[in-house]
ROLUM-57961 format. One line per field, with one value per residue (C-alpha): residue in three letters; x, y, z. Coordinates in nm, 3 decimals. Layout:
# ROLUM-57961
resn	(ala;...)
east	(X;...)
north	(Y;...)
up	(Z;...)
END
This chain:
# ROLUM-57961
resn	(unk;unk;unk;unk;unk;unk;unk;unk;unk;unk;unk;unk;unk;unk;unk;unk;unk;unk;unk;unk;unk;unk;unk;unk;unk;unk;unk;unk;unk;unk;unk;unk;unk;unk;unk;unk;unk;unk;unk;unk;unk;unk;unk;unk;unk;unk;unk;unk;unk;unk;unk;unk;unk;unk;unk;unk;unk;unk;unk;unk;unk;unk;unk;unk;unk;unk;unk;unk;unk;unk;unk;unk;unk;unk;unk;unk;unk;unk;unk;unk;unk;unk;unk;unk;unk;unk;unk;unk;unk;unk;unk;unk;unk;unk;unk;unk;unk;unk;unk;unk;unk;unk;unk;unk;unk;unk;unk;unk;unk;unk;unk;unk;unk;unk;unk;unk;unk;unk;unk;unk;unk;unk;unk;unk;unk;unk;unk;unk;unk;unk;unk;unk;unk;unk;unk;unk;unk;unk;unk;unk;unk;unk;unk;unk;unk;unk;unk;unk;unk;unk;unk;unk;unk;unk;unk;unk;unk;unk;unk;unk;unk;unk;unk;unk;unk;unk;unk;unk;unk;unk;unk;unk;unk;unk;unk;unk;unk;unk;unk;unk;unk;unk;unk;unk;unk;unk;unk;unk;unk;unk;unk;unk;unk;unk;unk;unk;unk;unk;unk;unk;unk;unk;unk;unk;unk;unk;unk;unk;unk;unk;unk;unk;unk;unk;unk;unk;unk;unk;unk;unk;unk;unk;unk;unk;unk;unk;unk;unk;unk;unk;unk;unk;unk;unk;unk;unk;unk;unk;unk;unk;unk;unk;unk;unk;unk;unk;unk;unk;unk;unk;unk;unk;unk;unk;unk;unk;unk;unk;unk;unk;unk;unk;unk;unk;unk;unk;unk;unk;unk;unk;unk;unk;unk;unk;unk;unk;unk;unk;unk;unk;unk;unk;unk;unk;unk;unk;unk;unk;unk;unk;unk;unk;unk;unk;unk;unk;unk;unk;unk;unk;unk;unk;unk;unk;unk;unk;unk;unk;unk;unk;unk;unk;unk;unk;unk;unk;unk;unk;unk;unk;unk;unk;unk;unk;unk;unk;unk;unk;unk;unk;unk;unk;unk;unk;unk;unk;unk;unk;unk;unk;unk;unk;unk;unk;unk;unk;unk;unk;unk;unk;unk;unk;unk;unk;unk;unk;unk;unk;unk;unk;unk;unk;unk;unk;unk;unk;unk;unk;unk;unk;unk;unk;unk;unk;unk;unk;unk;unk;unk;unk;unk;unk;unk;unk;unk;unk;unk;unk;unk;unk;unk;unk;unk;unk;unk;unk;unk;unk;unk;unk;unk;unk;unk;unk)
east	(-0.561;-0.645;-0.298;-0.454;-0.474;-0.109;0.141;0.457;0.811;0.870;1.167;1.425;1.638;1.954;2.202;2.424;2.755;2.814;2.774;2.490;2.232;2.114;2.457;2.710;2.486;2.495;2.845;2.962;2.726;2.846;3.233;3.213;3.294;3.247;3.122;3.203;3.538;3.644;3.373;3.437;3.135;3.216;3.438;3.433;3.695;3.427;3.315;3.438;3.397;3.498;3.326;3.024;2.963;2.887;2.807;3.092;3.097;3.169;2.818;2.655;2.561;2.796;2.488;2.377;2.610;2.686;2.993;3.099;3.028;2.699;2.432;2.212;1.985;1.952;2.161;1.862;1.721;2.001;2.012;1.652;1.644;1.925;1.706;1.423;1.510;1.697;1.376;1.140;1.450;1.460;1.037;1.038;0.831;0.894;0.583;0.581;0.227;0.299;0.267;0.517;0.571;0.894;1.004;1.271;1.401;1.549;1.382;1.640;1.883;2.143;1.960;1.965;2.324;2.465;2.337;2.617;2.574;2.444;2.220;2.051;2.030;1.794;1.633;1.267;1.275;1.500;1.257;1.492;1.598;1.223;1.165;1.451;1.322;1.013;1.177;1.348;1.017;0.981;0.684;0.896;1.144;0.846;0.753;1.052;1.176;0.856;0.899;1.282;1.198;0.852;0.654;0.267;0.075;-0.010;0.290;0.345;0.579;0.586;0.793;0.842;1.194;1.433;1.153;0.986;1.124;0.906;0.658;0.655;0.616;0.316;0.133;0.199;0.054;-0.245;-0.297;-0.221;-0.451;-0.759;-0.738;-0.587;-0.281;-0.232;0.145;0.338;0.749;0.766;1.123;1.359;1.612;1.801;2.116;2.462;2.455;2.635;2.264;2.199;2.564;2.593;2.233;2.349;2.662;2.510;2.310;2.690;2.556;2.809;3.076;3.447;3.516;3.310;2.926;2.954;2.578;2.482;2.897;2.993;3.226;2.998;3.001;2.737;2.624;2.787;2.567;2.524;2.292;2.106;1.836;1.603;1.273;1.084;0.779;0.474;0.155;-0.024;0.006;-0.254;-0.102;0.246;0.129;-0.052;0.246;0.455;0.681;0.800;0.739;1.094;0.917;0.589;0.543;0.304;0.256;0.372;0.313;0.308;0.300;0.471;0.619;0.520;0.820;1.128;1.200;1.476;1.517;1.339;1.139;1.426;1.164;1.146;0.717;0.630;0.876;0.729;0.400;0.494;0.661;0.354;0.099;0.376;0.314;-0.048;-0.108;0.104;-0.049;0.262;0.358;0.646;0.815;0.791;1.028;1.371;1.611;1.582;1.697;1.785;1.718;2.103;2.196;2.494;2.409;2.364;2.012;1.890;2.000;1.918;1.609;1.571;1.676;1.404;1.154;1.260;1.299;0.925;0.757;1.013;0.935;1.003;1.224;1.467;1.546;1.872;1.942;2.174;2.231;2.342;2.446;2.836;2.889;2.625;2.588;2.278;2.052;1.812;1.477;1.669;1.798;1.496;1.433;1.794;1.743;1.373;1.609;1.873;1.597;1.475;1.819;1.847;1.512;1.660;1.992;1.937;2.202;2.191;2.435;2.636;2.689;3.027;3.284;3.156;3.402;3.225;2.872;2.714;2.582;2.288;2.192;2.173;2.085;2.210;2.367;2.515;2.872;3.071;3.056;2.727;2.512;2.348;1.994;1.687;1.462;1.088;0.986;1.164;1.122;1.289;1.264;1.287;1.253;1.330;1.320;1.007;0.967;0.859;0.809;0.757;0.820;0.754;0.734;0.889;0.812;0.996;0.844;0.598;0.701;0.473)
north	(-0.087;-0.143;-0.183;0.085;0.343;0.273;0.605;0.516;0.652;0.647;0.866;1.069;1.357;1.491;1.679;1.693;1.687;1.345;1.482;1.495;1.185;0.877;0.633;0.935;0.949;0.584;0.515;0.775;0.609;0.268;0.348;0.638;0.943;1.230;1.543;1.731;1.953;2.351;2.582;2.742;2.963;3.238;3.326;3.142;3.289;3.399;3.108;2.777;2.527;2.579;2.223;2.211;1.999;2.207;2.151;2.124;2.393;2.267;2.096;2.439;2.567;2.862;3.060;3.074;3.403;3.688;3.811;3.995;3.711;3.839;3.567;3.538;3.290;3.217;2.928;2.722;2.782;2.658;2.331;2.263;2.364;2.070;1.813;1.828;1.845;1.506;1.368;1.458;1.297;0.986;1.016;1.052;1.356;1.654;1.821;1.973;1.844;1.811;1.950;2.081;2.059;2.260;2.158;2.457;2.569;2.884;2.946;3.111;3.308;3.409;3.773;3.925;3.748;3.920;4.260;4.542;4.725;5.010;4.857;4.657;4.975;5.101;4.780;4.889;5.214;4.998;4.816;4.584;4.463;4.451;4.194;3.972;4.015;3.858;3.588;3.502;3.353;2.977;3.040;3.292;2.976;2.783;2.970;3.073;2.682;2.631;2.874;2.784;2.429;2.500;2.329;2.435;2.203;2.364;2.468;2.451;2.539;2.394;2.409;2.214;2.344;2.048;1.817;1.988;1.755;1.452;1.692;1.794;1.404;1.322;1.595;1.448;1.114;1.274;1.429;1.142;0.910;1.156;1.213;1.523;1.496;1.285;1.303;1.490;1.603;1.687;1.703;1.939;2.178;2.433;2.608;2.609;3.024;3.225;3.301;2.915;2.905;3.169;3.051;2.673;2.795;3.092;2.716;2.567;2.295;2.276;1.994;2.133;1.788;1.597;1.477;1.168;1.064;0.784;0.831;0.849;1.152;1.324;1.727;1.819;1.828;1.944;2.184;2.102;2.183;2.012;1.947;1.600;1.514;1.256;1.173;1.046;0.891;0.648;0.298;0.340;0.660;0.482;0.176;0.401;0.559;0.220;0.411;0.169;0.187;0.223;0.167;0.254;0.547;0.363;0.599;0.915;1.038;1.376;1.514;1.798;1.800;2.142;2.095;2.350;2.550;2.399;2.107;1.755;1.586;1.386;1.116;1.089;1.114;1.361;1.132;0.812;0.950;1.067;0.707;0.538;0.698;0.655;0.315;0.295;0.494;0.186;-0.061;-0.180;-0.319;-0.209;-0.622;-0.589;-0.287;-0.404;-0.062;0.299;0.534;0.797;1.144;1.147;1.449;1.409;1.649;1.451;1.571;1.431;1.155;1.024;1.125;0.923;0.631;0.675;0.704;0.412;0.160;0.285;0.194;-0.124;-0.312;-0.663;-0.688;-0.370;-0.288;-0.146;0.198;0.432;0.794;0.944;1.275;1.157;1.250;1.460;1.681;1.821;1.936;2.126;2.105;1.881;1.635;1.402;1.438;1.359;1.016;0.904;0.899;0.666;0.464;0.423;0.306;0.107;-0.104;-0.115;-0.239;-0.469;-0.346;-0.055;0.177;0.246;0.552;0.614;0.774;0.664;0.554;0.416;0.492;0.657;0.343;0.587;0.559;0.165;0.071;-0.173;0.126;0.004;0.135;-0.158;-0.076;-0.134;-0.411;-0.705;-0.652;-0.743;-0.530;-0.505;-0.219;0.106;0.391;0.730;0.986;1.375;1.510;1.892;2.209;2.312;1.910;1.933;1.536;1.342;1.045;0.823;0.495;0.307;-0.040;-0.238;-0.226;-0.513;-0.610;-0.600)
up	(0.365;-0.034;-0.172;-0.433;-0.094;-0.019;-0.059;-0.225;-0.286;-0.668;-0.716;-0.476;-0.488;-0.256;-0.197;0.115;0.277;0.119;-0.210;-0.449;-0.583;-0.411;-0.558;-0.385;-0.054;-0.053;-0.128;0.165;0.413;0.335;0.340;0.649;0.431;0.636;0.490;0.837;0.799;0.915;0.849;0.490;0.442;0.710;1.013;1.307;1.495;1.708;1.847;2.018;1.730;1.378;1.281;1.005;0.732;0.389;0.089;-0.136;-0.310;-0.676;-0.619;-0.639;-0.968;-1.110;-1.179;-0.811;-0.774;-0.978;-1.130;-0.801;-0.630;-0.464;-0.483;-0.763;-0.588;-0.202;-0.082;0.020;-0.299;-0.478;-0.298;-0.321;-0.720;-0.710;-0.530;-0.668;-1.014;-0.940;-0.824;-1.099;-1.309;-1.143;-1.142;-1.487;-1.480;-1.716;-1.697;-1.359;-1.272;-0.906;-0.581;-0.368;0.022;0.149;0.509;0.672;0.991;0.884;0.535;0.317;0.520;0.245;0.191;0.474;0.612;0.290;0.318;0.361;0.679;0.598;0.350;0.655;0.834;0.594;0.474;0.491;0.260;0.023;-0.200;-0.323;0.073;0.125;-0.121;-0.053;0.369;0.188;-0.014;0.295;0.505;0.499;0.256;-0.038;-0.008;-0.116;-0.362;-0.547;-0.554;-0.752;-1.002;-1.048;-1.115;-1.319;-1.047;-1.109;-0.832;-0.481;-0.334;0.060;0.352;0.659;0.919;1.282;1.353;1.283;1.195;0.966;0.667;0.860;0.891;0.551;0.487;0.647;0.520;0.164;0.327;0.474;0.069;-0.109;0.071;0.122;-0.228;-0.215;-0.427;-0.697;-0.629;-0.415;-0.366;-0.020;0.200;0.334;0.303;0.503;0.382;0.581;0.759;1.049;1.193;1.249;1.329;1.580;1.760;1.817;1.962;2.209;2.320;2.357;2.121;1.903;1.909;1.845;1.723;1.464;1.641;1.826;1.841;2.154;2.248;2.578;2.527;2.302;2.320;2.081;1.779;1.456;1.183;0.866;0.559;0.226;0.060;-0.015;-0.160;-0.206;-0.458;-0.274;-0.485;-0.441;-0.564;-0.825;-1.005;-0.981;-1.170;-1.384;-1.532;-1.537;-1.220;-0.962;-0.622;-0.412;-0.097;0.075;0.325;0.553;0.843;1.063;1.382;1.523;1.863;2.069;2.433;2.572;2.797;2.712;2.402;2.335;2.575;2.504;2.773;2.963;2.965;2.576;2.667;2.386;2.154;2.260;2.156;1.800;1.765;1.892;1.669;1.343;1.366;1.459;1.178;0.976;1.139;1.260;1.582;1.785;1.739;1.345;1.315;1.212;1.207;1.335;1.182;1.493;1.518;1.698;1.726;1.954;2.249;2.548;2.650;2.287;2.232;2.605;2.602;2.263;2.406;2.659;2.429;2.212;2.557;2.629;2.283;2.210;2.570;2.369;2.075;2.046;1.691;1.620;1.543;1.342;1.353;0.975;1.186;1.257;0.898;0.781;1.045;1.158;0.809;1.033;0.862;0.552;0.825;0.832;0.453;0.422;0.654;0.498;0.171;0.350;0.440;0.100;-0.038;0.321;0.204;-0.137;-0.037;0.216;0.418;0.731;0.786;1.133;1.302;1.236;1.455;1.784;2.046;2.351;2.415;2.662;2.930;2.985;2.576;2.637;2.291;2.022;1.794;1.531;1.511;1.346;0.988;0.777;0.880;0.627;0.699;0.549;0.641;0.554;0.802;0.923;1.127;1.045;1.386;1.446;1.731;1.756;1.951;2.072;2.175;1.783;1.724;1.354;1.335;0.988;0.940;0.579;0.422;0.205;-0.186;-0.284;-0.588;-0.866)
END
């Protein structure tokens, strides 16, 4: 491919449990700062774990609630505001010539979570409950995030459960290089709520103790919540405006397992797919990839049947791997949006970081995971997977920056 055709990652935005902006991720990754503690948003008397990692909440803007306290703005909306008006910072962009691409899981949830009883009751005479039922969907998310950050490209949501930030990913690839999109902020975010809450733990998915991804006395995963986007152009506009290129977005890979709704192939077959067509699409072969960054989750049918889909595409040189998810928690739709960023500032650094938190692992997730602090690593090619419920698979694939 023309290095003129090549999509490239010229700016970044996020917010998460570890805080807000790329330096604050970073740092936290590096030094094992969890962002997992007790639940703060809500209740959770009901249920078996009181574990989530939230945003902190002097990260959120004062004007996303009212006086009363009632939200101004939806949760999700807040964080995504937040990441991508980093992004078009760091981008350099003031003019909102973009386009937009909005990966979610649950769309924006505050709304309806927030509505007094008998207010819900009556929701569809109530015009005002009506239009917030609308601003909910993944695509008033969409929306709305445009107008709040004066976005005026073509504005998109898509979704793929707790993929969808991949997802949203390689559809700015496919724009970018058919000529499409000139440039392109496309990511993630789902907001911290007692609906996502109270679904993972009817599943009994939810770790009482902070997520152990790949450990041997794992018990689930932990939820968590954020926001990250990325700027995709292509080499050519980049130069063009004197931006530099972070690193290149050189392929992704989709594909789907038909197997459970909510439990993956124990084979890792519809993962192995998305992973091999990621890198076919890079041109990359399975021996040139030098990190993973895992999908991890923590719950043991996940994370094994990763493993199984990384020991069928890496049959010579294994790569290791890293799961963020130990101290993130589980974004949802942010969660891969929120990992393509760490592998950004991964390339950049030099340097990988370890899945923190451990203990043993699992003999049946045989793997080099690193788990021994951050590891020196010069790496010119990485892989970033999600693979969610529904057997949703995206998988993309990251190159180190060619210097000008």
């Amino acid at each position: 491919m023309a290095d003129d055709a090549l999509a490239v990652i010229s700016a970044v935005g996020i917010v998460s449990p570890l805080g807000r902006g790329a330096d604050e991720t970073w740092s936290a990754l590096m030094a094992g700062r969890s962002g997992i503690g007790a639940v703060r948003s809500f209740s959770t008397e009901p249920f078996a774990s009181d574990r989530g990692a939230e945003v902190r909440a002097d990260l959120l803007p004062a004007s996303w609630r009212h006086e009363d306290g009632t939200p101004a703005v939806g949760r999700a909306e807040a964080l995504a505001v937040m990441a991508i008006q980093d992004a078009l910072a760091d981008a350099g962009i003031d003019d909102g010539d973009v386009d937009l691409v909005v990966g979610t899981t649950m769309g924006e949830p505050t709304w309806i979570e927030t509505w007094p009883d008998d207010d819900a009751r009556a929701a569809p005479t109530l015009p005002r409950r009506s239009l917030e039922l609308l601003h909910g969907t993944p695509d008033g998310l969409a929306q709305r995030v445009a107008r709040l950050t004066g976005v005026r490209g073509r504005v998109t949501a898509v979704g793929g459960a707790c993929a969808a930030g991949n997802y949203a990913l390689a559809q700015a690839l496919d724009d970018v290089r058919a000529g499409r999109s000139t440039r392109v902020l496309a990511g993630g975010v789902d907001a911290f709520s007692r609906t996502a809450y109270l679904g993972f733990a009817k599943l009994g998915a939810l770790s009482p103790t902070p997520c152990r991804p790949f450990g041997l006395d794992r018990e689930g995963l932990t939820l968590g919540e954020g926001a990250a986007f990325l700027l995709v152009e292509s080499a050519e506009a980049a130069r063009s405006r004197g931006a530099r290129s972070r690193a290149a977005l050189a392929g992704a890979g989709l594909s789907c397992d038909a197997h459970h709704p909510t439990t993956p192939d124990p084979e890792g077959r519809g993962a192995a797919a998305a992973l091999r067509a990621a890198l076919a699409d890079a041109g990359v072969g399975p021996d040139e990839v030098d990190w993973i960054c895992a999908h991890g989750t923590g719950t043991r049918a996940n994370d094994r049947a990763e493993v199984a889909a990384m020991t069928a595409v890496f049959t010579g040189r294994r790569p290791p791997a890293s799961s963020l998810k130990s101290l993130t928690g589980h974004g949802l739709g942010a969660a891969s949006a929120i990992e393509a960023v760490a592998c950004v500032l991964a390339l950049e650094a030099g340097v990988v970081p370890p899945t923190w938190g451990v203990g043993p692992q699992d003999p049946e997730c045989d793997w080099d995971v690193v788990t021994d602090g951050p590891r020196n690593l010069v790496a010119q090619v990485v892989v970033n997977q999600s693979y969610a419920f529904g057997g949703c698979n995206a998988v993309t694939v990251l190159r180190r920056a060619v210097a000008p």
